[in-house]
NUMARBA-103911 format. One record per residue (C-alpha): residue in three letters; residue number from 1; x, y, z. Coordinates in pm, whole numbers, plus 50000, padded with zeros to 5 digits. Layout:
// NUMARBA-103911
{code ALA	pos NUM	east X	north Y	up Z}
...
***
This chain:
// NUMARBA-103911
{code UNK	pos 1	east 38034	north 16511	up 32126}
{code UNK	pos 2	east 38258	north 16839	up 32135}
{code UNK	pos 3	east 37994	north 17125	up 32302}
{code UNK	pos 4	east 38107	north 17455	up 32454}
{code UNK	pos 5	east 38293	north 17592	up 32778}
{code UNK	pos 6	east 38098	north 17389	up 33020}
{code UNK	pos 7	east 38338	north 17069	up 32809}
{code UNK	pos 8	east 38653	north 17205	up 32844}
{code UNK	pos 9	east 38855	north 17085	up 33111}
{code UNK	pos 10	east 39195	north 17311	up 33220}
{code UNK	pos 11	east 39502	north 17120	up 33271}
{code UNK	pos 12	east 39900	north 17300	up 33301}
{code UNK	pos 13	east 40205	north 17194	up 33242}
{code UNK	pos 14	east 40485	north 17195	up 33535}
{code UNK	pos 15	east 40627	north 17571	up 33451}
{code UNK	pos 16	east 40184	north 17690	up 33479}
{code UNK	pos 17	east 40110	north 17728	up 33143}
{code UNK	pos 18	east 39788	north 17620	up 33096}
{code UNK	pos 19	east 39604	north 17420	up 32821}
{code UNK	pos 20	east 39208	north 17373	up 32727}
{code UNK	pos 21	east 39121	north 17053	up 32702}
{code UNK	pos 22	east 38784	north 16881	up 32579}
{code UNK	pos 23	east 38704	north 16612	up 32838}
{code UNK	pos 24	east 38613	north 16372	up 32589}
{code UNK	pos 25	east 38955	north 16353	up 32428}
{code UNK	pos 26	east 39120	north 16277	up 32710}
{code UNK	pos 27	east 39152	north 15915	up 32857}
{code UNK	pos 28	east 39090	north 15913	up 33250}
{code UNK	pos 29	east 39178	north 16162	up 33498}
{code UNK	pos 30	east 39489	north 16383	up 33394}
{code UNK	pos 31	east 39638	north 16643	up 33647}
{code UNK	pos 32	east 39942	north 16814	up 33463}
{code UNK	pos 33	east 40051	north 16849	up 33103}
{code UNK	pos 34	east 40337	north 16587	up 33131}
{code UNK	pos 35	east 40039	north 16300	up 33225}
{code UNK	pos 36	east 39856	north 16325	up 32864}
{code UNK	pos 37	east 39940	north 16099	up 32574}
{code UNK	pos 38	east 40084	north 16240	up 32238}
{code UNK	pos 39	east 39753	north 16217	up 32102}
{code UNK	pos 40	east 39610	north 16406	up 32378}
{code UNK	pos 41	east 39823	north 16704	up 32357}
{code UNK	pos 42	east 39748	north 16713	up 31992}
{code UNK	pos 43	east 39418	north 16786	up 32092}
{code UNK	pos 44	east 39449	north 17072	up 32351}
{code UNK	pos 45	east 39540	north 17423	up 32303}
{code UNK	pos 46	east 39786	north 17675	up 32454}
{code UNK	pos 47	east 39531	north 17939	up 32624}
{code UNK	pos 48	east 39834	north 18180	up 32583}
{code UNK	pos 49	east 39709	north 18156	up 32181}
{code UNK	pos 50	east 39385	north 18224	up 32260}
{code UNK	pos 51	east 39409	north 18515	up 32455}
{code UNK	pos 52	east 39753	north 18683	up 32342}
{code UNK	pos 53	east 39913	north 18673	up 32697}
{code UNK	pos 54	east 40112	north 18390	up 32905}
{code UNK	pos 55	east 39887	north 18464	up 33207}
{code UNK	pos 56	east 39524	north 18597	up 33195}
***
């Protein structure tokens, strides 16, 4: 089940950017962007989005 923050796991790609992730989508332990499945990424979202800038 989806909850809040304290769910969200933070993963980035190899240039930094960094992604929110539920923990429960994702399928073991994943260290950069490039490691997740297609279906995974569908599933996270750019923080850039979120918050406007590349880096907050």
């Amino acid at each position: 089940m989806k909850g809040g923050y304290e769910s969200l796991v933070w993963i980035r790609d190899k240039n930094g950017k960094e992604y929110a992730c539920y923990a429960d989508d994702l399928k073991g332990k994943i260290r950069t962007k490039e490691e997740l499945t297609e279906e995974e990424k569908a599933q996270c979202t750019d923080v850039s989005e979120l918050v406007g800038t590349e880096r907050w």
